[in-house]
NUDO-135767 format. One record per residue (C-alpha): x, y, z; residue in three letters. Coordinates in pm, whole numbers, plus 50000, padded with zeros to 5 digits. Example, Ala and Ser with C-alpha at 12.3 -4.5 7.8 and 13.67 -1.06 7.14 Angstrom:
<recs>
51230 49550 50780 ala
51367 49894 50714 ser
</recs>
This chain:
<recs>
56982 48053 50723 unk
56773 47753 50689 unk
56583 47801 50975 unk
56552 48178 50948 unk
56175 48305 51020 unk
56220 48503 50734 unk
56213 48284 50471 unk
55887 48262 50279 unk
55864 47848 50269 unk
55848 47851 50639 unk
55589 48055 50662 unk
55316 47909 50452 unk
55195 47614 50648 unk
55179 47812 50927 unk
54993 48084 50723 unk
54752 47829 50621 unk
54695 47696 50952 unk
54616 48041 51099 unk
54372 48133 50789 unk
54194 47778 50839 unk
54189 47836 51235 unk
54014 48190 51120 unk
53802 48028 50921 unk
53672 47779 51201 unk
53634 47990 51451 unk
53414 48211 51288 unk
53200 47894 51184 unk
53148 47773 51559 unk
53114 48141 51647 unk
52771 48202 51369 unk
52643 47901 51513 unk
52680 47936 51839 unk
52510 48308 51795 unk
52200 48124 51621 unk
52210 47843 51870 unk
52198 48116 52152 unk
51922 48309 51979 unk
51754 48030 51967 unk
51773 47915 52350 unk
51705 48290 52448 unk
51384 48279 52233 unk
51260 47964 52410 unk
51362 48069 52775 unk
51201 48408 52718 unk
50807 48177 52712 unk
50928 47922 52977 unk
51081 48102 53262 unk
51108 47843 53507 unk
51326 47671 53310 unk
51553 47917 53274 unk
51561 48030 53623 unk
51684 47657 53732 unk
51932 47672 53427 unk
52046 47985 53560 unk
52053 47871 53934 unk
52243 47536 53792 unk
52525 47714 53607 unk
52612 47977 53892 unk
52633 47682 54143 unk
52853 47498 53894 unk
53090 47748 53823 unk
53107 47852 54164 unk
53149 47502 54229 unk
53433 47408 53997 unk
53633 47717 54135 unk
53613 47620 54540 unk
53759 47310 54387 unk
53993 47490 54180 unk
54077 47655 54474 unk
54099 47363 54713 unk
54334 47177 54485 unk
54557 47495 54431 unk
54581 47465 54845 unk
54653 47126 54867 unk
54936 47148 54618 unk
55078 47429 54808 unk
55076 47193 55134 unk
55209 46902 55011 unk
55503 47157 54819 unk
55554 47300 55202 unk
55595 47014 55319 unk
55881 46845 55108 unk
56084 47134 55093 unk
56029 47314 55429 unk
55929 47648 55585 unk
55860 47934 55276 unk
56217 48136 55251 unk
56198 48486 55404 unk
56146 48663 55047 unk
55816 48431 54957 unk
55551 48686 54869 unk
55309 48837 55153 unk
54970 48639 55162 unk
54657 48835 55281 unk
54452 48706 55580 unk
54125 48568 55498 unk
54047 48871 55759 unk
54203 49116 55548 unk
54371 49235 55874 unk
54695 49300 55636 unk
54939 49066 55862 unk
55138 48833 55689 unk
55048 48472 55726 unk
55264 48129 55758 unk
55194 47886 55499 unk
54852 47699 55688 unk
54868 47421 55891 unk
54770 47111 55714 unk
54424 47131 55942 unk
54380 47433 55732 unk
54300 47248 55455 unk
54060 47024 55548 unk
53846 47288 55665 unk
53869 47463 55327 unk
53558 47344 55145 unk
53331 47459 55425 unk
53538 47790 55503 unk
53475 47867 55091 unk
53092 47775 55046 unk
53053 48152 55101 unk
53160 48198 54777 unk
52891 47967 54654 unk
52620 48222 54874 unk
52765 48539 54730 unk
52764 48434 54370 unk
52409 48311 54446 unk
52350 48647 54596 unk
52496 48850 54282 unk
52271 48688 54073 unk
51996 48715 54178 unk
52048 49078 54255 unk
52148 49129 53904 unk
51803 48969 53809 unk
51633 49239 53951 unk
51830 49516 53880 unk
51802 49392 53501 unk
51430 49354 53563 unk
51289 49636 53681 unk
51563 49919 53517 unk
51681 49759 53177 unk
51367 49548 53120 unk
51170 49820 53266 unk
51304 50082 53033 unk
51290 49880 52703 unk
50910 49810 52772 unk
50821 50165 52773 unk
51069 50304 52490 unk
51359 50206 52317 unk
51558 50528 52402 unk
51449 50489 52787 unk
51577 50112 52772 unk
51924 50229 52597 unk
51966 50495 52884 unk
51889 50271 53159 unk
52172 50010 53018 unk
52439 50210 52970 unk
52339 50373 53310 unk
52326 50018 53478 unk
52648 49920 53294 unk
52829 50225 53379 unk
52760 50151 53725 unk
52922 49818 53701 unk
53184 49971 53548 unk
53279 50201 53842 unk
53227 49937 54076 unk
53462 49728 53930 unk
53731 49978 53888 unk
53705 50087 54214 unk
53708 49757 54337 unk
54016 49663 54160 unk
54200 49994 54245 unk
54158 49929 54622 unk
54203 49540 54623 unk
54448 49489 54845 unk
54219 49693 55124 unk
54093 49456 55415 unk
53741 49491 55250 unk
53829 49397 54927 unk
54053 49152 54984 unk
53791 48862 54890 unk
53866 48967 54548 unk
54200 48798 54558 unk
54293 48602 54315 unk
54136 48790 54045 unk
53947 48490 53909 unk
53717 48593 54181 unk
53617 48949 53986 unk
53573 48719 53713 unk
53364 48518 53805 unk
53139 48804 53967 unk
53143 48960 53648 unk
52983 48680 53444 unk
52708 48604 53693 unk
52596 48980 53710 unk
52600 48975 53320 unk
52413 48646 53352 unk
52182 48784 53557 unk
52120 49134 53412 unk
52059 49035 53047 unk
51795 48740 53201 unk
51624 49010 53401 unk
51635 49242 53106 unk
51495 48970 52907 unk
51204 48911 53126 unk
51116 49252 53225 unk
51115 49385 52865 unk
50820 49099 52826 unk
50689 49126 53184 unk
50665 49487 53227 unk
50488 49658 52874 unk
50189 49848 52973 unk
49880 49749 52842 unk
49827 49891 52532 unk
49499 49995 52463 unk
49304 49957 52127 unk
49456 50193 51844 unk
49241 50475 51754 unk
49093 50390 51350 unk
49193 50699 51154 unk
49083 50577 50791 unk
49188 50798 50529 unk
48951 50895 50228 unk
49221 50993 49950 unk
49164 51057 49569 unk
49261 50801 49304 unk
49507 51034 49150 unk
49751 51042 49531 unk
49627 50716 49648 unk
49975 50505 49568 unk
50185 50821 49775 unk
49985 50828 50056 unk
49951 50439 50081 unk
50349 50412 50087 unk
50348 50696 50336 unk
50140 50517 50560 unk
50347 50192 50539 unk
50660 50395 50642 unk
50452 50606 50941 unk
50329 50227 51085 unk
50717 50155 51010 unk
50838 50407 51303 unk
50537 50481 51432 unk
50609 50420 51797 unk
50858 50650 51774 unk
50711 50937 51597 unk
50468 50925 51870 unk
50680 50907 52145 unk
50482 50610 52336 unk
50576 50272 52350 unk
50211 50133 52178 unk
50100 50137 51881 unk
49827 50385 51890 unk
49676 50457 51542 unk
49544 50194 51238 unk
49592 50435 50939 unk
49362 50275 50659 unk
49386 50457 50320 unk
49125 50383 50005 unk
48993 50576 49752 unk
48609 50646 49637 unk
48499 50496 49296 unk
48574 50886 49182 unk
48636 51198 49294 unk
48278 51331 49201 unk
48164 50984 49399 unk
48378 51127 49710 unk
48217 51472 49739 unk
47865 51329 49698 unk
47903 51072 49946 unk
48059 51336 50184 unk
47786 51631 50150 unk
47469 51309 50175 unk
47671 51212 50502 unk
47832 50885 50423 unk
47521 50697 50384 unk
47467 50281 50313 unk
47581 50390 49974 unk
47871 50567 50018 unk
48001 50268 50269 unk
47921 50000 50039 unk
48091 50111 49775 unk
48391 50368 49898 unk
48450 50187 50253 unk
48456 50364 50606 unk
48342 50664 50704 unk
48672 50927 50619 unk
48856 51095 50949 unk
49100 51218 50710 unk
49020 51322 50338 unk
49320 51418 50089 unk
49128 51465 49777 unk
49314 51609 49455 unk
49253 51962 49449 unk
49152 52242 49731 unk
48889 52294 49472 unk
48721 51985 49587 unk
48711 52077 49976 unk
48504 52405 49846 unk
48266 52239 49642 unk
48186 52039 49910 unk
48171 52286 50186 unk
47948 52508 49957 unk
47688 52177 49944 unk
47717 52134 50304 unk
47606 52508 50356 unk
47360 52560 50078 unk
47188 52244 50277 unk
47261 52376 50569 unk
47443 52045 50734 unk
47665 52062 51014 unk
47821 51760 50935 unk
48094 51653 50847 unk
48273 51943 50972 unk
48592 52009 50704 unk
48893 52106 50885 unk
49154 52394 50694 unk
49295 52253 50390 unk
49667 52179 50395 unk
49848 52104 50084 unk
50078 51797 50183 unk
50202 51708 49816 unk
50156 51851 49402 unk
50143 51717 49065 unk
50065 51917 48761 unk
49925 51780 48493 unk
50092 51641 48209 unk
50053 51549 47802 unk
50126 51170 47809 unk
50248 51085 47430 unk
50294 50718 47360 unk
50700 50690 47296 unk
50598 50536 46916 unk
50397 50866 46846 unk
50652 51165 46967 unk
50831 51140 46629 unk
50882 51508 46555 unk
51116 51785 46709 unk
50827 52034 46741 unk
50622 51805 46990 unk
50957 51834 47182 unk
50972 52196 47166 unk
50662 52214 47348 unk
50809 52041 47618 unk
51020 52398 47724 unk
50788 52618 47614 unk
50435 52550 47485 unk
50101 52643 47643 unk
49827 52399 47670 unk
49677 52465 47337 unk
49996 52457 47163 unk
50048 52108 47229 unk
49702 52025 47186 unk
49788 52179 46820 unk
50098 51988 46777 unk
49950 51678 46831 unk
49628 51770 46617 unk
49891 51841 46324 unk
50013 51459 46337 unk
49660 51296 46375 unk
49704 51264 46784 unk
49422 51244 46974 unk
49381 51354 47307 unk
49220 51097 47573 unk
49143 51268 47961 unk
48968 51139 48232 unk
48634 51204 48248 unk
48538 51579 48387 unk
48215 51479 48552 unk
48388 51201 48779 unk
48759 51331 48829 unk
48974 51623 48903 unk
49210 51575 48668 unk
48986 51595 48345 unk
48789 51944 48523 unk
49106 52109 48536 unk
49255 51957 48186 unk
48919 52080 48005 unk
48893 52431 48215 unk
49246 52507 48094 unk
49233 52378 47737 unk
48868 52525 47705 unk
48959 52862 47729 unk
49171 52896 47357 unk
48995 52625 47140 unk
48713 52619 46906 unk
48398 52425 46937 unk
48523 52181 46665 unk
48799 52106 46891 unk
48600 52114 47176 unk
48332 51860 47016 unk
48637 51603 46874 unk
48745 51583 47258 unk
48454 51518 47364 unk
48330 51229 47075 unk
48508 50924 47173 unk
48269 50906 47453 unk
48520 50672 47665 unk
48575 50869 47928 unk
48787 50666 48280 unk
48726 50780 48652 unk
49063 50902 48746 unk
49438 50890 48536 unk
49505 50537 48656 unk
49242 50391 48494 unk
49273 50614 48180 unk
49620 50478 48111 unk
49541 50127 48218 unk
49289 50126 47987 unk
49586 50246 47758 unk
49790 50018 47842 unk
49580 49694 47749 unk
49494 49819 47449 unk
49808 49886 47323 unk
49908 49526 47424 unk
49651 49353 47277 unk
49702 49555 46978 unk
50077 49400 46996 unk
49943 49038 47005 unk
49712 49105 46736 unk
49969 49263 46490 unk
49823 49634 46484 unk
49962 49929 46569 unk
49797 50107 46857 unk
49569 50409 46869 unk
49742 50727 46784 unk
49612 50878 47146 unk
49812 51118 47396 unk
49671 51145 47719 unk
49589 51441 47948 unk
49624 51337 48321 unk
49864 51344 48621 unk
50245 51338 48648 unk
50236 51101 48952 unk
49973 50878 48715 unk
50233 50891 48418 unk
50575 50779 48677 unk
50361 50538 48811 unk
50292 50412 48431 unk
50621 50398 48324 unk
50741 50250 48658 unk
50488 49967 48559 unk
50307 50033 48900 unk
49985 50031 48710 unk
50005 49645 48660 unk
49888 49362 48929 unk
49590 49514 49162 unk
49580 49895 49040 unk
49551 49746 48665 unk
49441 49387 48674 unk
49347 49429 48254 unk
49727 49471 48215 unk
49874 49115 48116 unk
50170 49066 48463 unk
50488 49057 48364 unk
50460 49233 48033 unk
50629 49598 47960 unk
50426 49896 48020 unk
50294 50137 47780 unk
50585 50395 47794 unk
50549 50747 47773 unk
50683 51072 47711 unk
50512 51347 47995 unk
50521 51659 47823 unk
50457 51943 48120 unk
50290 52238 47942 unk
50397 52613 48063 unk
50004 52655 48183 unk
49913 52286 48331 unk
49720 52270 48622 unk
49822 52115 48893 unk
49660 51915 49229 unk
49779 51976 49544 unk
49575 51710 49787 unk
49512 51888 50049 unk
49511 51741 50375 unk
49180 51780 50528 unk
49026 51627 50875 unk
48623 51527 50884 unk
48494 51614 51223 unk
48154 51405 51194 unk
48017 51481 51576 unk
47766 51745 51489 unk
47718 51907 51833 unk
47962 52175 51925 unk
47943 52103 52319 unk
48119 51730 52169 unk
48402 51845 52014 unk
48641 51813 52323 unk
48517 51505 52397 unk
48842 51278 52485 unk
48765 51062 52225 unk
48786 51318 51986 unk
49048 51525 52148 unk
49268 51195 52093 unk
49171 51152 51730 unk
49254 51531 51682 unk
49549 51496 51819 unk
49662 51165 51644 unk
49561 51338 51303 unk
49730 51648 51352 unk
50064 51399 51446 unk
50028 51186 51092 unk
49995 51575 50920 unk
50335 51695 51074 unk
50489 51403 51003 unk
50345 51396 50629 unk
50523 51721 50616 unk
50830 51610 50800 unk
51135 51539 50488 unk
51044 51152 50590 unk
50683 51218 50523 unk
50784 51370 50194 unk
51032 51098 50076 unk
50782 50873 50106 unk
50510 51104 49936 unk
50762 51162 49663 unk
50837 50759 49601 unk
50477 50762 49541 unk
50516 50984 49259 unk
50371 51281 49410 unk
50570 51618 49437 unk
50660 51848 49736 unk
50393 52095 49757 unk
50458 52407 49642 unk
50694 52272 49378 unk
50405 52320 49057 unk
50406 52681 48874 unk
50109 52625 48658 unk
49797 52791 48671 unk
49434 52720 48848 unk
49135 52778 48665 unk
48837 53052 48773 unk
48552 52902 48900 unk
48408 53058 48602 unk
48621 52871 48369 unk
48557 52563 48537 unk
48199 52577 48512 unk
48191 52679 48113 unk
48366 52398 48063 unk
48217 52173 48195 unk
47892 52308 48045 unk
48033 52319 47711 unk
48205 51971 47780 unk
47828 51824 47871 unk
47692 51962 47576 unk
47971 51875 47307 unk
47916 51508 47443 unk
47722 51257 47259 unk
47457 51035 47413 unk
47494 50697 47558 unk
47369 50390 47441 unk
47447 50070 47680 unk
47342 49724 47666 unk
47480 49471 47939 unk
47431 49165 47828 unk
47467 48879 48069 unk
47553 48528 48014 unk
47269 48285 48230 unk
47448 47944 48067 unk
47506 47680 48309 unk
47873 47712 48338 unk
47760 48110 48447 unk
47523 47941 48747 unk
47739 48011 49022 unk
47804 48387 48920 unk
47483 48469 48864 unk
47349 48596 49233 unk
47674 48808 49240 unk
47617 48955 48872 unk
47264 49051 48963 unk
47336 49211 49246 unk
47676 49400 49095 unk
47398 49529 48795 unk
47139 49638 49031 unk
47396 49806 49229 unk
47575 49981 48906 unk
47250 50064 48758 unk
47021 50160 49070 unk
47265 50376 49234 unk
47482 50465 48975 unk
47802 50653 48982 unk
47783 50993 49058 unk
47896 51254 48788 unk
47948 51623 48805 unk
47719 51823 48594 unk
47807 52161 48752 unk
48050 52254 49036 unk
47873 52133 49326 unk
47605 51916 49208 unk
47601 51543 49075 unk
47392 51329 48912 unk
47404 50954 48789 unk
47620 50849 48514 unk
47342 50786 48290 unk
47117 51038 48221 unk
46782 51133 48065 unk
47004 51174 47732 unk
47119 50830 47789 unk
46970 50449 47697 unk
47026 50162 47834 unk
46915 49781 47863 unk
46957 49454 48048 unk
46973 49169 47868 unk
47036 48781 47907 unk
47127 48537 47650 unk
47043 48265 47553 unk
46715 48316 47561 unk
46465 48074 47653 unk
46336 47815 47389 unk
46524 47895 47080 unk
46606 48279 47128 unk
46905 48451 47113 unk
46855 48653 47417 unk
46566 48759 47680 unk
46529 49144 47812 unk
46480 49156 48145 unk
46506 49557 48128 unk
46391 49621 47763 unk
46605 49897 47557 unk
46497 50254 47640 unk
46568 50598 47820 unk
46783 50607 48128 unk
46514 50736 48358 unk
46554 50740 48707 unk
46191 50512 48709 unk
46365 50283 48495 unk
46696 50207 48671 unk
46587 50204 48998 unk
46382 49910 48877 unk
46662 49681 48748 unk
46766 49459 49094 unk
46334 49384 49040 unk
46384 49278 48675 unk
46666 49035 48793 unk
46517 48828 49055 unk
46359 48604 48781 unk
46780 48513 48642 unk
46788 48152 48618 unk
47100 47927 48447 unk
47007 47708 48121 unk
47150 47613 47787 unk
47474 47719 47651 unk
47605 48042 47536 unk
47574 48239 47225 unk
47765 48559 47293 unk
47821 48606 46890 unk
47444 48548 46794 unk
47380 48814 47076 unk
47607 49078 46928 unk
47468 49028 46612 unk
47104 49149 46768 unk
47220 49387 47005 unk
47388 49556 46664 unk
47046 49570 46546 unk
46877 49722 46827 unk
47148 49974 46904 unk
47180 50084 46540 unk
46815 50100 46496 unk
46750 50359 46792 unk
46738 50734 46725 unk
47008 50928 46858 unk
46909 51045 47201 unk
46863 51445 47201 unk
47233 51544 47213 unk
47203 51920 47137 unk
47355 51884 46823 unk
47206 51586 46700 unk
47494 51389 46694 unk
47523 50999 46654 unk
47484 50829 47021 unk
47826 50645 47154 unk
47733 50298 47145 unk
47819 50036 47341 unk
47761 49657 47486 unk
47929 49535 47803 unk
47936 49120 47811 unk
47974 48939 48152 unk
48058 48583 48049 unk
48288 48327 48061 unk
48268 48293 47688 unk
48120 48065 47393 unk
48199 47739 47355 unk
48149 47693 47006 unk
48285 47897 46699 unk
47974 47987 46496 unk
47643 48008 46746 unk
47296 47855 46595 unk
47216 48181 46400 unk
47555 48127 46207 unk
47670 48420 46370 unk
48124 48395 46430 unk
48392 48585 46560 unk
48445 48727 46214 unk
48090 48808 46109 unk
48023 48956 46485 unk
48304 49184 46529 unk
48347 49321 46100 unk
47974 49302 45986 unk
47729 49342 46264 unk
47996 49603 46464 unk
48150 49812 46197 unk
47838 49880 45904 unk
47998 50121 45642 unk
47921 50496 45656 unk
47853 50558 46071 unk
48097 50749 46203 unk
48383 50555 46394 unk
48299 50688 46722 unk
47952 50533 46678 unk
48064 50230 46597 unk
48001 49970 46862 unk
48265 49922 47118 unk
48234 49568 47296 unk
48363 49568 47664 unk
48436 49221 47855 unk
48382 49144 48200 unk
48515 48754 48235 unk
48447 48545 48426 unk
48590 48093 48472 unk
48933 48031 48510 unk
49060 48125 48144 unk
48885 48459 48219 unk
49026 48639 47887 unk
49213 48405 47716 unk
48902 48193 47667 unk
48857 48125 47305 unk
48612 47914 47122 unk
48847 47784 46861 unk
49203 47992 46821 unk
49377 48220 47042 unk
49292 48478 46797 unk
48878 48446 46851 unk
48945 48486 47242 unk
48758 48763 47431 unk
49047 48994 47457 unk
49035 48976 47111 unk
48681 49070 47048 unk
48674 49333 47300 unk
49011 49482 47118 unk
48900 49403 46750 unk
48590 49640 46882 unk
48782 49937 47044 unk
48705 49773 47387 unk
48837 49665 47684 unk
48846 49294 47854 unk
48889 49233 48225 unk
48860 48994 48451 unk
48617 48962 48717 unk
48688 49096 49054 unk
48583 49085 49405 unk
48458 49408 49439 unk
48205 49320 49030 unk
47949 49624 49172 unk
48273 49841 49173 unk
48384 49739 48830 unk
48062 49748 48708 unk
48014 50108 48781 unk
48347 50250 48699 unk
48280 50066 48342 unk
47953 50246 48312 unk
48114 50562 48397 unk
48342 50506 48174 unk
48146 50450 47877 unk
47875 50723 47963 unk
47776 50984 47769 unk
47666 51269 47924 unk
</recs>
C-alpha cells in the first residue's frame, strides 16, 4: 500500500527528523549542564543572591499554578452554566475539607473568592522550602563537610525519607488529610521545591559547616638517591586519597621527600645531628629516613652509640620495597650469546669475565658515597684478582648514586653521537630501578639536566647476576626529642601516629603500585645475596687503596660577561671545597672527598695584566688547613677582561702534568682533572695561540701517560647558550671540549654548591 508504515521511503524523513531532534537535545542539554555549573559555582560565594532567586522562583511557580488553577475553575463555571446542573454520573469532587461528601459544582461566588482561599498554597510551598533548606543544611551539607562517605549516607538517608513520604502520601490521597494533594500537580510541585531546597542547603552547608582544619603535621622524608623517584610517586598518590586513608575530613600531613647529596652524606649528617651543614645542603631535618640498604640504619646506629648520642633515635627498620643490582650493558655492546647466557645463570664474576673478554669495562658508583657501589665491590671483591681489582678502580670517575652514573652515561654517549664516535665500551654496575628508570628516559629533564630533552636515552640491557645484591630501603622513623619523659608528648604522639599511617599504607597493594611505577620492587621479591660486614670492609679497603690520587683544578672564569655569577660561584667553591662531600673510608666513618692523597687548586683566568690565569688557592695537597681556607682566598674575585679558557688549559696541562703523583700505595699516575665554570671564549685562538684543537689533542693527551691520566675537562656553564656556546663552529662548543676530553658538560643550576660537590665527588680519588 502506498501509505503503508512499512515501507522504507516513508520512514526516512521521519528517521532523520528524530536523529536531528536527538542530536539537539543533547546540545541544549551539555549546555545547560555547564550553564548550571556555572550559576551553582557563583551562588555557592554570594548567598544572598541565591536565597532571593530561590524565594523568587518558588513564589512564581506557586504563583503561575493558583492561576492555573483559577482559570481551570472559571472554565468549569462558565461550562456549568451553559449546559446546566452536572448529570448524576459526573465524577465525585472532594471538599476542600476533605470531609469526603460530594460537592455541587460551586456557586459562581465561589470563584471569586478563589485567589485568596488558594494563597495557602503560596505559604506551604514557602514553608517546604525553606524546611528543605535546612534539612539539606545541617544533614547533607553537614555530612559532606566532615567525609564523603558520611555525606553519601546522609543523602540517600534524607532522600529515602522523601521517598516514603511521598509514597505514602500518594497511597492514601484520597484521605481527608491528604486530600490537598489533589490534583497531582500539587505533589509536583512539592517535589521540586524540596529538591530546590535540599541541594541549596546541601550546597551551603558542605561550605558552611567544614571544621577548621588545623595546620598539617610536616613529615619530610630523607630517602636515598637510588628509591627517591618510587617514593616521590608514592607520595603524590598518598596526598591523592589522603583524606581518606586517614579517615578525617582535613588534610593532615605535608609529606616532603628529597634525597642527601649521597648516601655516605646522609649517615654523616644524621650521626653529627643535622647540623647548618647537613640543612644547607640535604634540606630539613628527616622524620622519616628510607635509605637503600638496612646496612645503612646500622652503620649509623653504631656511630650514634660509639658517641654515645641519644639523638636521633632510629626506629625498627622495615623493608617497604627491593632492587637488586644489575650489569647495565649498552644495547651496541651485548653482541655475543655468552654475555646472554649470563643473564640465567652467571655469578657476579662471570659476567665481570664476559665483559673483560670483549674489552667492556665496568663503571659503578662510587663505594665511599653510595650503597650501590659498597655492595657491587663487596660482592665482586670476593673472586677477583688485584689486577682486576686495580682496573676498576683506575678510571677514577666515580658518581654519587646510579642516577648520576648513567646520566653521566647517557651524555656521553650522545655527544659522542653528534661528534661521529662511537661511545665508550662501558657496562655499568648499579640498580634495577636506576636502569627502568634509564630506559624509561626518566633520567632526562630535572634528575639529568646534562641529558639533551627530547633526545633517546642510552638503552640498556640489565643483566641480573645469580649473586647481585640487592637494597631493600627500609623504612625507618627519626625520633629527634632526646628526653625519654618527651616521647608521648601529643605532638609527637601525632607525628607517630601519622608516620606509622603513611608505613601501612606504603605497604598497602596501593602503596606498592605506586612503589613499583617507580621502578622499585615488592620487598621480599630479590634472592641475591648480602655481603659480611667483613667483606664489606675489605673491600672497601682494598677499593681505597687500588685507587689512584686526585688531582683537581677549578678554574673559574672572572670575565665581565661572568660578573653577575661570580658571588654565587664563590660561595658554591667555598662551600664544595670547605665542607666537602662526605665519603666512606670504612663502615661507619667518613671523611671529605679529597684527601691528604689528593691535590687541588683554585684558579681564575684571565689573569690580571697580561696573564693567563691568577691562583687564588695555589696547586698543592688537599689538607684540611688548606680547604677550609678557600671561601678566604675568594673574597678578593673581581670581573675584568675577556676569557681565555684555551690558553688556561694549556697551563693547567702544565702544572698538572708536572706534579708528582701523590703517594697512592702503588705509585700509580694521579687521575687528573680540571673543572671550568664559564660561559665560554669568545674568540677561537686566545692571545697565547692556544685553540680548540691544540687545547684538547696537544696540551690534554701528551703521548706515553696512561689514558686514565690523561686530563679529563669537566664544564659547568653558565649564559644563556650554556653548552652549546662555541667560539667559532658547533664543533669547538663546550660540550665538545668536555667530550673530546672524556668529560662531562652541564649547565648551571640553582642549587651550583650542590653540583659543585657531587662533581668533586665524582672526580675524587681516594
Amino acid at each position: 500500500m502506498a501509505g503503508s508504515t512499512g515501507d522504507p521511503g516513508e520512514r526516512k524523513p521521519e528517521g532523520f527528523t528524530t536523529q536531528l531532534f536527538i542530536l539537539a537535545a543533547t546540545v541544549a542539554t551539555t549546555i545547560a549542564s555547564g550553564v548550571g555549573n556555572i550559576i551553582a559555582s557563583d551562588f555557592q560565594h554570594r548567598q544572598p543572591l541565591m536565597f532571593a532567586l530561590l524565594a523568587a522562583f518558588v513564589v512564581v511557580l506557586s504563583g503561575w499554578y493558583v492561576l492555573r488553577q483559577r482559570r481551570s475553575r472559571q472554565a468549569a463555571l462558565a461550562a456549568n452554566a451553559t449546559s446546566g446542573p452536572a448529570p448524576p454520573s459526573s465524577p465525585r469532587i472532594l471538599s476542600p475539607t476533605g470531609d469526603g461528601t460530594a460537592m455541587a459544582s460551586p456557586a459562581p461566588a465561589s470563584a471569586t473568592a478563589a485567589p485568596a482561599a488558594r494563597t495557602w498554597v503560596i505559604a506551604i510551598m514557602c514553608a517546604l522550602v525553606a524546611a528543605a533548606f535546612f534539612v539539606g543544611y545541617w544533614t547533607i551539607g553537614n555530612g559532606f563537610a566532615h567525609s564523603d562517605a558520611l555525606g553519601y549516607l546522609a543523602l540517600a538517608g534524607v532522600l529515602a525519607c522523601v521517598a516514603g513520604a511521598m509514597t505514602v502520601a500518594w497511597l492514601f490521597r484520597r484521605r481527608r488529610w491528604a486530600a490537598w494533594l489533589l490534583p497531582g500537580s500539587r505533589l509536583a510541585m512539592a517535589c521540586t521545591v524540596a529538591a530546590l531546597g535540599l541541594s541549596a542547603g546541601g550546597t551551603l552547608g558542605n561550605l558552611d559547616l567544614v571544621p577548621s582544619c588545623p595546620v598539617p603535621v610536616e613529615l619530610p622524608v630523607l630517602s636515598s638517591a637510588e628509591g627517591l623517584a618510587g617514593v616521590q610517586n608514592a607520595i603524590t598518590e598518598f596526598k591523592q586519597d589522603e583524606r581518606a586513608i586517614l579517615h578525617q575530613a582535613c588534610y593532615a600531613v605535608d609529606l616532603t621527600a628529597y634525597a642527601a647529596p649521597s648516601d655516605a652524606a646522609a649517615e654523616t649528617a644524621l650521626e653529627s645531628g643535622w647540623g647548618a651543614g647537613a640543612l644547607s645542603a640535604s634540606g630539613p631535618r628527616p622524620a622519616i629516613w628510607i635509605p637503600a640498604s638496612t646496612l645503612e640504619v646500622d652503620t649509623v646506629n653504631a656511630a650514634l652509640a660509639k658517641a654515645g648520642s641519644p639523638v636521633p633515635q632510629l626506629g625498627l627498620p622495615r623493608s617497604i620495597a627491593n632492587s637488586p643490582l644489575v650489569i647495565a650493558v649498552p644495547n651496541d655492546l651485548v653482541i655475543s650469546d655468552h654475555i646472554f647466557g649470563a643473564d640465567a645463570s652467571g655469578s657476579m664474576e662471570t659476567v665481570y669475565r664476559l665483559l673483560k673478554k670483549d674489552g667492556i669495562s665496568l663503571g659503578l658508583p662510587s663505594p665511599g658515597l653510595s650503597e650501590t657501589g659498597l655492595l657491587g665491590v663487596a660482592q665482586l671483591y670476593r673472586s677477583l684478582l688485584l689486577e682486576d681489582e686495580r682496573a676498576i678502580a683506575a678510571p677514577g670517575d666515580f658518581p654519587a648514586d646510579s642516577a648520576a652514573l648513567l646520566c653521566a652515561a647517557a651524555q656521553t654517549a650522545q655527544q659522542a653521537q653528534a661528534a661521529g664516535r662511537p661511545p665508550p665500551a662501558t657496562a655499568y654496575l648499579v640498580s634495577a630501578a636506576a636502569a627502568k628508570m634509564s630506559n624509561s628516559e626518566q633520567l632526562t629533564g630535572d634528575a639529568c639536566p646534562a641529558v639533551t630533552a627530547g633526545a633517546p636515552p642510552l638503552p640498556l640491557t640489565a643483566l641480573p647476576p645469580s649473586d647481585a645484591p640487592y637494597l631493600d630501603f627500609p623504612f625507618t622513623t627519626l625520633n629527634w626529642g632526646g628526653d625519654p619523659a618527651t616521647q608521648l608528648a601529643g605532638g609527637q604522639e601525632q607525628r607517630e601516629r601519622y608516620e606509622m599511617d603513611f608505613y601501612q599504607w606504603l605497604a598497602s597493594p596501593a602503596g606498592l603500585a605506586a612503589l613499583t611505577a617507580g621502578g622499585l620492587g615488592a620487598p621480599g621479591s630479590a634472592t641475591g645475596s648480602r655481603p659480611s660486614d667483613g667483606d664489606v670492609r675489605s673491600a672497601l679497603k682494598h677499593f681505597t687503596m687500588a685507587q689512584a690520587p686526585a688531582h683537581v683544578l677549578v678554574a673559574i672564569d672572572d670575565s665581565g660577561p661572568m660578573e653577575p655569577y661570580l658571588p654565587r660561584i664563590a660561595a658554591a667553591t667555598a662551600g664544595a671545597l670547605g665542607a666537602g662531600t662526605p665519603a666512606r673510608t670504612s663502615p661507619g666513618t667518613t671523611r671529605g672527598s679529597l684527601g691528604p692523597r689528593d691535590g687541588f687548586g683554585v684558579w681564575a683566568f684571565p689573569g690580571s695584566n697580561s696573564a693567563t690565569h691568577a691562583e687564588p688557592v695555589p696547586f698543592g695537597s688537599a689538607t684540611a688547613a688548606r680547604l677550609s681556607s678557600v671561601g678566604t682566598s675568594l673574597n678578593g674575585l673581581r670581573a675584568h677582561d675577556h676569557s681565555a679558557q684555551f690558553d688556561l688549559l694549556t697551563d693547567a696541562a702544565d702544572a698538572l702534568y708536572g706534579q708528582r703523583p701523590g703517594g697512592s700505595a702503588r705509585g700509580s699516575q694521579p687521575i687528573n682533572s680540571v673543572i671550568l665554570l664559564t660561559d665560554g671564549d669568545s674568540q677561537a685562538e686566545d692571545p697565547g695561540s692556544a685553540n680548540f684543537v691544540t687545547a684538547t689533542r696537544i696540551a690534554l693527551r701528551p703521548p706515553g701517560l696512561p689514558a686514565q691520566s690523561r686530563i679529563k675537562v669537566f664544564v659547568i656553564a653558565f649564559g644563556p647558550a650554556g653548552c652549546a656556546q662555541a667560539p667559532d663552529r658547533p664543533a669547538h662548543s663546550l660540550a665538545a671540549l668536555a667530550t673530546t676530553t672524556g668529560g662531562t658538560c652541564v649547565n648551571a643550576s640553582g642549587d651550583l654548591t650542590r653540583q659543585l660537590s657531587l662533581l668533586i665527588s665524582q672526580v675524587a680519588g681516594g
